[in-house]
C-alpha positions, 0 to 999 in steps of 0.5 A: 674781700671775699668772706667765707661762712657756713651758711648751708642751703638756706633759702635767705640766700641769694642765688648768683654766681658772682656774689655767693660761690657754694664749695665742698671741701673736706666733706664740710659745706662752705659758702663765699660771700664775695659782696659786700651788700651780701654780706651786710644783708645776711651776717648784719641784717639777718645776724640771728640766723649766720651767727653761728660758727662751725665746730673746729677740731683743733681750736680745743686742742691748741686751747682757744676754744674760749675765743669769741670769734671762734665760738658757737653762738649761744649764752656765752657768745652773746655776754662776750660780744656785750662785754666788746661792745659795751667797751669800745662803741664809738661813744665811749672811743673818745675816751682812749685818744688822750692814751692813743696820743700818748703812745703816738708820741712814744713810737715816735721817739723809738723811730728816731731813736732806732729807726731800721727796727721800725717794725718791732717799733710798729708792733710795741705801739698797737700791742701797748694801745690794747693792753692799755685799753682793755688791761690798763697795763702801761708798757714800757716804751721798749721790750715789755715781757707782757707783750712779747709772751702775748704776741709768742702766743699769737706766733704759734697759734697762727702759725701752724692753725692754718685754715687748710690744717684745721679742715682737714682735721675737722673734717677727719677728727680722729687723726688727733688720736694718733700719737704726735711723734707721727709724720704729719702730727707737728700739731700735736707736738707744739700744742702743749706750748700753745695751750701754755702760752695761750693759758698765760695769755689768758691769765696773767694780764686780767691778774695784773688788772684786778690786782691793780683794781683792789689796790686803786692802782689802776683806770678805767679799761674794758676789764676795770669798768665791767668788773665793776659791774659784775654784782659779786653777790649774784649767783652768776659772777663767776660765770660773767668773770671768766667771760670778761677774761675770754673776752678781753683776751679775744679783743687783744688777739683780735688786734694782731691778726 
């Protein structure tokens, strides 16, 4: 699969035709990496120098711009990849099956019991693995408000961030300037739902899990084990918090897209 990265003129590059495509569009550089050995060897092997990501204009504007994946890379990039991968490395993956079996056994019985709403079915089963992994939120079997409000969320978002959408808009910042009752200007109309939902999608479920953690109603899960771990007295606690809250709000809509 064909993967795109700004990775400019540097001369780590290969030069071949088939494999590294360079393009201009929307005066912004870009570089399709369309092997897969070219892949590992730049963004793996030599991840200091391509783990960066270019500035999207409509990523603060939709307010996302706390996304891992979507992020620069610098101090806050780095805490959040560690918080991700301290949590889910395939050591401590084993610790999830009991609860995958679990869920495994709930989406069955919603398949026998309603099966012409599969997809719906299919959708509650990944949305209620992840928010039992990273939140320890246990879903009901069927219409969790939890879930639906996050997948809403993740709705809107992909739906009108479009990559052509976001480049011409990066490409041309000052369009975000002109008032959203312009043609043409939808993006700036559903932004303020957007950034709603994504706040709440941010919020509420970590709420819900420290909540659970002052009252010992909660287990073990991404947020539970590294809040844990987060010294309150260090003078950079609430910096590494709201890293975790960015982090894990990132792994769940990470695993919708």
């Amino acid at each position: 699969m064909p993967v795109a990265s700004n990775l400019g003129t540097d001369s780590d590059v290969p030069e071949s035709s088939g494999d590294v495509v360079y393009t201009r569009l929307f005066l912004q550089d870009n570089i399709i990496i369309n092997s897969e050995q070219v892949a590992r060897d730049l963004l793996e092997h030599r991840s200091q120098n391509y783990s960066d990501r270019p500035e999207i204009a409509t990523n603060e504007l939709f307010g996302v711009d706390y996304n891992t994946a979507l992020m620069p890379y610098g101090d806050r990039w780095r805490l959040q990849r560690k918080f991700i991968q301290q949590s889910f490395r395939q050591d401590v993956a084993t610790n999830f099956r009991s609860m995958q079996v679990a869920k495994a056994h709930e989406l069955l019985l919603n398949l026998l019991e309603d099966p012409s709403d599969f997809p719906k079915h299919l959708e509650m089963h990944s949305g209620s693995i992840i928010m039992s992994s990273v939140y320890s939120y246990e879903a009901p079997r069927r219409d969790d408000p939890m879930i639906e409000r996050i997948r809403m969320a993740l709705e809107v978002m992909m739906q009108e961030l479009r990559p052509e959408v976001a480049a011409v808009f990066s490409a041309f910042p000052y369009l975000l300037r002109l008032p959203s009752w312009l043609p043409g200007m939808r993006l700036k109309r559903v932004a303020p739902l957007a950034r709603k939902l994504g706040f709440d999608n941010l919020e509420i479920p970590f709420a819900y899990t420290e909540g659970g953690l002052a009252a010992g109603s909660v287990s073990s899960c991404m947020v539970v084990d590294n809040l844990l771990n987060i010294d309150e007295n260090d003078s950079d606690s609430a910096w590494q918090k709201k890293s975790l809250k960015e982090s894990a709000a990132t792994v769940y809509g990470g695993e919708h897209i």
